[in-house]
N, CA, C and O atoms as CSV, one atom per row, in Angstrom:
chain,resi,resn,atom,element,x,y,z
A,1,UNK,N,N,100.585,81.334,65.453
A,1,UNK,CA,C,100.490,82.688,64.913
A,1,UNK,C,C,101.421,83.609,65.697
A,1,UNK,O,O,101.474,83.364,66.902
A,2,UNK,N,N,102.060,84.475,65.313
A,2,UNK,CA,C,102.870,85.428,65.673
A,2,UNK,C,C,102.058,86.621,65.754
A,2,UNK,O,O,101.632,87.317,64.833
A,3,UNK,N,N,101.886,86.769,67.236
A,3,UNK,CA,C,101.125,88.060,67.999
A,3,UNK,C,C,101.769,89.446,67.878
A,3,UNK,O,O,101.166,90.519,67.835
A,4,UNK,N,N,103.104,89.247,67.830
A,4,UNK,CA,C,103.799,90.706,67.294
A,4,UNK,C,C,105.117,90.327,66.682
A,4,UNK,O,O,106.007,89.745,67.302
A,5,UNK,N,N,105.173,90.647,65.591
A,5,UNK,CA,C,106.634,91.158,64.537
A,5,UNK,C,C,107.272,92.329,64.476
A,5,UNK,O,O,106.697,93.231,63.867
A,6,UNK,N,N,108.339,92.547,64.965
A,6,UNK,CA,C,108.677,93.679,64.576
A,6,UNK,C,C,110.025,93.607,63.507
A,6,UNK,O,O,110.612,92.526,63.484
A,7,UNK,N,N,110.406,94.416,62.856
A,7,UNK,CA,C,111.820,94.178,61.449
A,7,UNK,C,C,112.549,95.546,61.556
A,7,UNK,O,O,111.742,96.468,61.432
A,8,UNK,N,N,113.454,95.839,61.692
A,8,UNK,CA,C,114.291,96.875,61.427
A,8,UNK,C,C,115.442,97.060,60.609
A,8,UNK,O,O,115.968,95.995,60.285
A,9,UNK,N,N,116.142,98.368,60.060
A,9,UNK,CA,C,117.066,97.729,59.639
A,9,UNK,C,C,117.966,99.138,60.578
A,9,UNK,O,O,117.494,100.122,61.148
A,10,UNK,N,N,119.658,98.595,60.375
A,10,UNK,CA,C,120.388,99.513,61.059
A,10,UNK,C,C,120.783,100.831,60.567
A,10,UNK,O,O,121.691,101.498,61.064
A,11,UNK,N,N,119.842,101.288,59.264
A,11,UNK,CA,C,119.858,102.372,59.107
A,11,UNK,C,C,119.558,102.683,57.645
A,11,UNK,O,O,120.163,102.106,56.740
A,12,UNK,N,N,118.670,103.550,57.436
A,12,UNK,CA,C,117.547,103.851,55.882
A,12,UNK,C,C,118.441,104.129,54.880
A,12,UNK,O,O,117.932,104.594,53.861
A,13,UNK,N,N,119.904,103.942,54.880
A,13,UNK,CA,C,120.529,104.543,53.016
A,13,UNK,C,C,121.440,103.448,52.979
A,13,UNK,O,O,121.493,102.909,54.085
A,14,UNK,N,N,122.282,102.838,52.009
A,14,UNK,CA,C,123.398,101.954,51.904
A,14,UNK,C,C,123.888,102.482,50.738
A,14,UNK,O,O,123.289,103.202,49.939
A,15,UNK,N,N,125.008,102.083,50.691
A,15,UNK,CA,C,125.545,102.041,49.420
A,15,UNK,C,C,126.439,100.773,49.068
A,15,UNK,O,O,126.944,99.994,49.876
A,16,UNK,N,N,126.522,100.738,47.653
A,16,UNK,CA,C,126.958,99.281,46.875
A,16,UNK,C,C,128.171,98.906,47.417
A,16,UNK,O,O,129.134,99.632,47.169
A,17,UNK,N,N,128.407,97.463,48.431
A,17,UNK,CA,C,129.220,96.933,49.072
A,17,UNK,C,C,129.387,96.999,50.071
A,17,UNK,O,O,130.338,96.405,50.579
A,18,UNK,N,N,128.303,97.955,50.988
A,18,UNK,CA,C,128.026,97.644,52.031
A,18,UNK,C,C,127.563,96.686,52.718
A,18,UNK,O,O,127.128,95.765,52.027
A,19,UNK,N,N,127.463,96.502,54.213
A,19,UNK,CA,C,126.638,95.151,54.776
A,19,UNK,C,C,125.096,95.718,55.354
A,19,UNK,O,O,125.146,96.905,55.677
A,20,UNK,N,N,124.500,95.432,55.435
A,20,UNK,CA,C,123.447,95.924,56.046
A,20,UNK,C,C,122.880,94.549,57.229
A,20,UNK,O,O,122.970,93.352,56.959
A,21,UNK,N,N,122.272,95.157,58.616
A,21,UNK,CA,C,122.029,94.430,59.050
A,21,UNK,C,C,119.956,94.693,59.364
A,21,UNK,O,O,119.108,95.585,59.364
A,22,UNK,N,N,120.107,93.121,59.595
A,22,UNK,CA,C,118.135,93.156,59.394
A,22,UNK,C,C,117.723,92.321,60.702
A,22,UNK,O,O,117.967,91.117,60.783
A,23,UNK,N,N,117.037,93.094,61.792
A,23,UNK,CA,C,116.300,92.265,62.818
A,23,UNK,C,C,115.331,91.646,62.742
A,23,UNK,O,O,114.844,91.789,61.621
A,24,UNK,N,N,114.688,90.921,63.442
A,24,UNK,CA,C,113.666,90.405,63.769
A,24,UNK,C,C,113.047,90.397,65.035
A,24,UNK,O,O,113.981,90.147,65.797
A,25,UNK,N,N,112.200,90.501,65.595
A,25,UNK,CA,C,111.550,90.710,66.769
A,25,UNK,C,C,110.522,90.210,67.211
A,25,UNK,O,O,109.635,91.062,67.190
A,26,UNK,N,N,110.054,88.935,67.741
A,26,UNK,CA,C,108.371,88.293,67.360
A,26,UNK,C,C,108.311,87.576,69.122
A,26,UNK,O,O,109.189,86.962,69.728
A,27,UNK,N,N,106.985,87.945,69.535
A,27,UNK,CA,C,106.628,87.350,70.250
A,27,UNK,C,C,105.065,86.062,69.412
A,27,UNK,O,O,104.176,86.630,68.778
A,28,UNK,N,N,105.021,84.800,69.535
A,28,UNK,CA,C,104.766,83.938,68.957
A,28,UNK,C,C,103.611,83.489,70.067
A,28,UNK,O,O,103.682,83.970,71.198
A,29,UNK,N,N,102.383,82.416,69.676
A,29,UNK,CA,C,101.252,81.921,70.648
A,29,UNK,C,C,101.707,80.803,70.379
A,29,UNK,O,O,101.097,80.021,71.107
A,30,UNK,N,N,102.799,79.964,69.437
A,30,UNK,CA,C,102.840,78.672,69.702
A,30,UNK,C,C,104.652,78.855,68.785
A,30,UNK,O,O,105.042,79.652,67.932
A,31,UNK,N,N,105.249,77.854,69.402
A,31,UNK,CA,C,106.323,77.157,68.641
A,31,UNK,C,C,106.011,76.511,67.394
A,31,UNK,O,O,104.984,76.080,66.870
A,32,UNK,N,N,107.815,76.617,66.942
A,32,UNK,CA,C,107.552,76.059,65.017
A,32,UNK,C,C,106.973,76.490,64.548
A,32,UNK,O,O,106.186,75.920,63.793
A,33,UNK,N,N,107.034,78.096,64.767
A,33,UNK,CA,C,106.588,78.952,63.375
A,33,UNK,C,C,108.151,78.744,62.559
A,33,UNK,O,O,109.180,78.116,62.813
A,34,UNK,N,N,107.672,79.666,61.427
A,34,UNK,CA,C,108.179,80.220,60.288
A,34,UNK,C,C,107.950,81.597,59.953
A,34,UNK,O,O,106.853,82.036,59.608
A,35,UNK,N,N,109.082,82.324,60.068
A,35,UNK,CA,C,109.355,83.706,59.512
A,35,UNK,C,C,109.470,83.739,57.758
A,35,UNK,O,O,110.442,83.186,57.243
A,36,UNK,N,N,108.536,84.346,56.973
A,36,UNK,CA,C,109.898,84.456,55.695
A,36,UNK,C,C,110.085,86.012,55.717
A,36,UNK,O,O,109.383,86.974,56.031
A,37,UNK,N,N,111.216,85.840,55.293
A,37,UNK,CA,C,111.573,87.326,55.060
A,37,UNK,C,C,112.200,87.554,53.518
A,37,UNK,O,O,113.061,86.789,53.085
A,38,UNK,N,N,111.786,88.463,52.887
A,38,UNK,CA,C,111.945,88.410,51.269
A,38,UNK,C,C,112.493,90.256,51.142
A,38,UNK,O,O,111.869,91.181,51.661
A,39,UNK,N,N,113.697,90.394,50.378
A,39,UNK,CA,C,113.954,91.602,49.611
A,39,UNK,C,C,113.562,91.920,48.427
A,39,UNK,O,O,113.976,91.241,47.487
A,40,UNK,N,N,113.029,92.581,48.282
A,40,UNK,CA,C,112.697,93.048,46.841
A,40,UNK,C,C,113.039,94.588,46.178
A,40,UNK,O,O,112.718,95.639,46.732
A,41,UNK,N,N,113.826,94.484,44.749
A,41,UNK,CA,C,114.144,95.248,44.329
A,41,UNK,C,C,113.179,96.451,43.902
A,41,UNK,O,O,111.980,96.187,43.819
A,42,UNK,N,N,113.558,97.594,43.658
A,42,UNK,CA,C,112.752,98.760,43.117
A,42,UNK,C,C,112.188,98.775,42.366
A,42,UNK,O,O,111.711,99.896,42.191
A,43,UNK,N,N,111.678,97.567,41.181
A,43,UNK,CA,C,110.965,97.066,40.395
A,43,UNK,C,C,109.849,95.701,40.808
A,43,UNK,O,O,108.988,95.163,40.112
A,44,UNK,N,N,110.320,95.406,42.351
A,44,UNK,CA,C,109.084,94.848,43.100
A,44,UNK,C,C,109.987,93.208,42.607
A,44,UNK,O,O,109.210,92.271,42.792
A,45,UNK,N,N,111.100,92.821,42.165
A,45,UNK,CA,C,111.563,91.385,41.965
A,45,UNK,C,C,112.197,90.966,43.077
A,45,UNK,O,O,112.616,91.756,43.923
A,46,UNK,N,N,112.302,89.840,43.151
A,46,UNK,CA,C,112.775,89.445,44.700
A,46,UNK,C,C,113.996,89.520,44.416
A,46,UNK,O,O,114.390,89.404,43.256
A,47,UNK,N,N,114.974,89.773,45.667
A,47,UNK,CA,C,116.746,89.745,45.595
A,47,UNK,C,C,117.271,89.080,46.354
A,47,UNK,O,O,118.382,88.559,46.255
A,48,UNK,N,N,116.422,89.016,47.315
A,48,UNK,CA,C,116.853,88.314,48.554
A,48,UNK,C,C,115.635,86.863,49.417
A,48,UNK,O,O,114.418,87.044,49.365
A,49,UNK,N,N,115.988,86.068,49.848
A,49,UNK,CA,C,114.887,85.475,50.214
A,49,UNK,C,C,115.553,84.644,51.701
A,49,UNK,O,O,116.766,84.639,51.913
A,50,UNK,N,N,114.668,84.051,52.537
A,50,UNK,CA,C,115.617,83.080,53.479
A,50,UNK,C,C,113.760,83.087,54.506
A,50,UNK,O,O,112.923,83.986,54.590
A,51,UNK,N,N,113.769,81.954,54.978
A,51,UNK,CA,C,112.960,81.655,55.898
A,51,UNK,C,C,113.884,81.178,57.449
A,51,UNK,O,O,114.944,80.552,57.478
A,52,UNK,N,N,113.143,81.666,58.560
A,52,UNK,CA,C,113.609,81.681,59.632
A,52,UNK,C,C,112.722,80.782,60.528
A,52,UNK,O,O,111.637,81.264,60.852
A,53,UNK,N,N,112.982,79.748,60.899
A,53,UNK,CA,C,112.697,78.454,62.243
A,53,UNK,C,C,112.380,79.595,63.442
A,53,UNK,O,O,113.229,80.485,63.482
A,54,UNK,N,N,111.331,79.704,64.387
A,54,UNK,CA,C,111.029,79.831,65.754
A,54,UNK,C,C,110.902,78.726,66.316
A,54,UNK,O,O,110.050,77.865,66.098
A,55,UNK,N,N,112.281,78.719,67.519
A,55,UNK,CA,C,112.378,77.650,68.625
A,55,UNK,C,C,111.989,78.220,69.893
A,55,UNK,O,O,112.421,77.876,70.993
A,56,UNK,N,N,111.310,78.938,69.699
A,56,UNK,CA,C,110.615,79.728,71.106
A,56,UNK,C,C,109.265,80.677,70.691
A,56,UNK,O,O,108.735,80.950,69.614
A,57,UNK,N,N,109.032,80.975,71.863
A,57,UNK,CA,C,107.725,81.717,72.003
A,57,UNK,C,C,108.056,83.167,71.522
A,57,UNK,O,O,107.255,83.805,70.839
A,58,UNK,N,N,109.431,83.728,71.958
A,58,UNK,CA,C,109.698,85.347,72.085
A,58,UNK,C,C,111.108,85.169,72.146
A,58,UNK,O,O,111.760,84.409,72.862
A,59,UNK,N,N,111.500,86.039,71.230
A,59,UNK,CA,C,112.661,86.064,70.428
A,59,UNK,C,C,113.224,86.682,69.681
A,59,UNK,O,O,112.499,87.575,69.243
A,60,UNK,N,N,114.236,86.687,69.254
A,60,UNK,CA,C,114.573,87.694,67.633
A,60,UNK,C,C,116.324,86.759,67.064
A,60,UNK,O,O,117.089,85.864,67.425
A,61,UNK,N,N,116.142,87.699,66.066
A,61,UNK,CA,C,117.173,87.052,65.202
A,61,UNK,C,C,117.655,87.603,64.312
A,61,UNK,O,O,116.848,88.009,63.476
A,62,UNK,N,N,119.139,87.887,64.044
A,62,UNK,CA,C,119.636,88.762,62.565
A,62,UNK,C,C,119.721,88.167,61.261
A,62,UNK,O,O,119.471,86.990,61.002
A,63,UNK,N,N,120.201,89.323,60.215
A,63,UNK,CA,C,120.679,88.368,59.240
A,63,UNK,C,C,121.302,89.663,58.555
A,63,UNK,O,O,120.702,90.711,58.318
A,64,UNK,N,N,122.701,89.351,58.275
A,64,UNK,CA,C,123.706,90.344,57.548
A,64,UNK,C,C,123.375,89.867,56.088
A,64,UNK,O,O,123.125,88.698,55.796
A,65,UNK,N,N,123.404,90.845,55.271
A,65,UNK,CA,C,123.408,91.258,53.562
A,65,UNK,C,C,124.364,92.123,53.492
A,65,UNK,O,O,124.502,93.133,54.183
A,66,UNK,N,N,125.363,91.538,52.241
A,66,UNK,CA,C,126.020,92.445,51.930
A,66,UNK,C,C,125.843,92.761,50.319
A,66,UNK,O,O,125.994,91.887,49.464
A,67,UNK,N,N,125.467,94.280,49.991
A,67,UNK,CA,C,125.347,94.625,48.530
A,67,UNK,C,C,126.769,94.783,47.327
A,67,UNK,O,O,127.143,95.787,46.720
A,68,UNK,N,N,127.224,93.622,47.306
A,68,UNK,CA,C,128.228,93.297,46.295
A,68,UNK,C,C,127.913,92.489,45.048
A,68,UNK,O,O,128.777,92.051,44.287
A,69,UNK,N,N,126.825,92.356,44.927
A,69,UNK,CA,C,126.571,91.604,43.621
A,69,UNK,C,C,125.803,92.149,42.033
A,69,UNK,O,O,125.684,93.344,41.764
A,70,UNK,N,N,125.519,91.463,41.464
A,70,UNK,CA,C,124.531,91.794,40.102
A,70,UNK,C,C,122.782,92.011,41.333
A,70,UNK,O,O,122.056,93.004,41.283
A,71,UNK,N,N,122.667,91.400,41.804
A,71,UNK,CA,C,121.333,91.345,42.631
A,71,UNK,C,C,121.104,92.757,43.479
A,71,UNK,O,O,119.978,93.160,43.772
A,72,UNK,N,N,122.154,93.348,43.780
A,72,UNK,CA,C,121.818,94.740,44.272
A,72,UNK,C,C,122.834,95.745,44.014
A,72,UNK,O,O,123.529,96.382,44.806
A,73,UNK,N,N,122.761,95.764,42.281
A,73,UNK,CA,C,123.881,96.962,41.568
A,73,UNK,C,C,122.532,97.997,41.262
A,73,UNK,O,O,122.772,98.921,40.485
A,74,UNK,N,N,121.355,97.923,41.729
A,74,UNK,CA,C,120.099,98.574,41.095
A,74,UNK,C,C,119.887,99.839,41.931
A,74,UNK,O,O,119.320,99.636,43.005
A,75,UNK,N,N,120.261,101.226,41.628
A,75,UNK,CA,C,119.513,102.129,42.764
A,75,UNK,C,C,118.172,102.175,43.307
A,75,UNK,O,O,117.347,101.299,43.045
A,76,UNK,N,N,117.962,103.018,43.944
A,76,UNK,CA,C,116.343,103.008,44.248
A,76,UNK,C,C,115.757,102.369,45.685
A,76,UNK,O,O,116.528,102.282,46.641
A,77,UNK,N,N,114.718,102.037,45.772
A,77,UNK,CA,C,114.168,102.245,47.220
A,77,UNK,C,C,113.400,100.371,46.824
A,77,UNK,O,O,112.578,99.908,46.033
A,78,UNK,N,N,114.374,99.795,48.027
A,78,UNK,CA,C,113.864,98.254,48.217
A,78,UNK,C,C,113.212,98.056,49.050
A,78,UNK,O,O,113.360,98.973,49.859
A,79,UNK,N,N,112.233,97.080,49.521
A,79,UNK,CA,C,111.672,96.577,50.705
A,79,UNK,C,C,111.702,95.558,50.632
A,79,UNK,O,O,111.588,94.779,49.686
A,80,UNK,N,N,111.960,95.385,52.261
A,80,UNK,CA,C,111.679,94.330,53.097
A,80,UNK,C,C,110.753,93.670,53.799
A,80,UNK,O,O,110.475,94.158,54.895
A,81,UNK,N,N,109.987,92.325,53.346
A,81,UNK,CA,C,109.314,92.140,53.687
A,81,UNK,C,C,109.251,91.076,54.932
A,81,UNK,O,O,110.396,90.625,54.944
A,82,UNK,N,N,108.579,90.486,55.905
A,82,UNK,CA,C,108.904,89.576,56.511
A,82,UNK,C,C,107.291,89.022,56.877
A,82,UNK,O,O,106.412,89.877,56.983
A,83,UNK,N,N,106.992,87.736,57.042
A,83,UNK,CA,C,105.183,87.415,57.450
A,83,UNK,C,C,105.564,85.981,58.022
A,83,UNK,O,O,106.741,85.629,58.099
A,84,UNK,N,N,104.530,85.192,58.410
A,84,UNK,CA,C,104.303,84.276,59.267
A,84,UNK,C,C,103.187,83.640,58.369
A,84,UNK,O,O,102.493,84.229,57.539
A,85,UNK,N,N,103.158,82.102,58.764
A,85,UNK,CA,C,101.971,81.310,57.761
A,85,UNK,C,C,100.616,81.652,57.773
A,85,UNK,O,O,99.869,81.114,56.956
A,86,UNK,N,N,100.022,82.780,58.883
A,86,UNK,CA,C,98.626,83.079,59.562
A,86,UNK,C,C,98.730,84.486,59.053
A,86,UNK,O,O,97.726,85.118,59.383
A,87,UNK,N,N,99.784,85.365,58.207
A,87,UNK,CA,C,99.618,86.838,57.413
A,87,UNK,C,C,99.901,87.233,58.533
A,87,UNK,O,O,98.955,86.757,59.161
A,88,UNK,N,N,100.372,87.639,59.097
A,88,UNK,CA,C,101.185,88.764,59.614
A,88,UNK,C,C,102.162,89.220,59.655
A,88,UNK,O,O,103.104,88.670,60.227
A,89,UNK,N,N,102.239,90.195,59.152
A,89,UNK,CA,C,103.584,90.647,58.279
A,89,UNK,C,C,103.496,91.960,58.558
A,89,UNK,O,O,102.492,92.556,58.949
A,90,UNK,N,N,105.134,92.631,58.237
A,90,UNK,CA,C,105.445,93.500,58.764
A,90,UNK,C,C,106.452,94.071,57.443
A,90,UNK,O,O,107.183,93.173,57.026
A,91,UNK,N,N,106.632,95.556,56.637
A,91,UNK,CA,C,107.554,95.861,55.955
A,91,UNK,C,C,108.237,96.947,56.376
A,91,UNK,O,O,107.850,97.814,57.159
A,92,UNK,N,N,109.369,96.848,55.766
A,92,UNK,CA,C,110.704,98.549,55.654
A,92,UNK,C,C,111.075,98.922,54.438
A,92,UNK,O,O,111.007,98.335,53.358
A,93,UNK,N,N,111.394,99.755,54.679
A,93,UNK,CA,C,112.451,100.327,53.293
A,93,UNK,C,C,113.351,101.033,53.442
A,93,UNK,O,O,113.399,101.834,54.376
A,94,UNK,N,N,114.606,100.853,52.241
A,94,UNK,CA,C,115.375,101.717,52.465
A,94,UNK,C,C,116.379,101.677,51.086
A,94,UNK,O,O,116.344,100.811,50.212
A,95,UNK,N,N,117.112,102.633,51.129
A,95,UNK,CA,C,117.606,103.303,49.845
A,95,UNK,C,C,119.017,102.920,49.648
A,95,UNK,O,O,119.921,103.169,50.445
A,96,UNK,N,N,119.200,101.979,47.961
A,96,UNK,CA,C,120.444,102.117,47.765
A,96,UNK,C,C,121.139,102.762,46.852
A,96,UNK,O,O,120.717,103.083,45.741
A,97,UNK,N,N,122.607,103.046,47.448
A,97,UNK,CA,C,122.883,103.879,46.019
A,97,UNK,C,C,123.922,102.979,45.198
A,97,UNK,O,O,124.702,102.533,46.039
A,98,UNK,N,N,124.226,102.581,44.107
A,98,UNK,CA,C,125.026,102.147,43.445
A,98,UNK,C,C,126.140,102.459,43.232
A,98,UNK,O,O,126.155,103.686,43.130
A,99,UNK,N,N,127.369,101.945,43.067
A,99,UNK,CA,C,128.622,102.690,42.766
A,99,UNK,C,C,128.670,103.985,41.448
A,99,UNK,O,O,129.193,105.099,41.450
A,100,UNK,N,N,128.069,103.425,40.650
A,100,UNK,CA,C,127.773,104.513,39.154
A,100,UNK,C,C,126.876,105.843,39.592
A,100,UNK,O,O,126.748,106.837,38.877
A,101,UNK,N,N,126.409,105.706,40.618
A,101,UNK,CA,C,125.542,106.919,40.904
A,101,UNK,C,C,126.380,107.991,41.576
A,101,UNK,O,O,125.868,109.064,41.896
């Protein structure tokens, strides 16, 4: 079980074709967990997905997104979710704007 999660991102607005970057932060009570971490669009559909391996107790880890595709041409306010197999989970949000906007 993961005793503390923390998720950030490097900053609450983007716009279309930007990169955005996403932390992770977990101190863990045992090795070989599993992070997932899931994006979801402003209509609550997933956009993004990726599960993360813990090879340690206490740790962190990035992961760059960049908004260039059909998957995040959508304005509006996404979250990020991230949890562990025992529910503990942690969310963010933050705002994109589209090129048409």
């Amino acid at each position: 079980m993961v005793s503390k999660l923390g998720l950030s991102l490097d900053k609450p607005i983007y716009s279309e074709g930007e990169f955005v970057k996403l932390k992770l932060d977990y101190d863990s009570q045992s090795q070989k967990q599993i992070l997932h971490v899931i994006v979801y669009d402003p209509s609550e559909r997933e956009s993004f997905s990726a599960d993360q391996y813990l090879g340690s107790l206490k740790g962190g880890c990035s992961m760059v997104l960049k908004f260039d595709t059909k998957n995040w041409a959508v304005s509006g306010r996404y979250k990020v979710a991230s949890w562990d197999q025992e529910g503990t989970r942690k969310e963010v949000f933050f705002q994109l704007k589209a090129r048409n906007q």
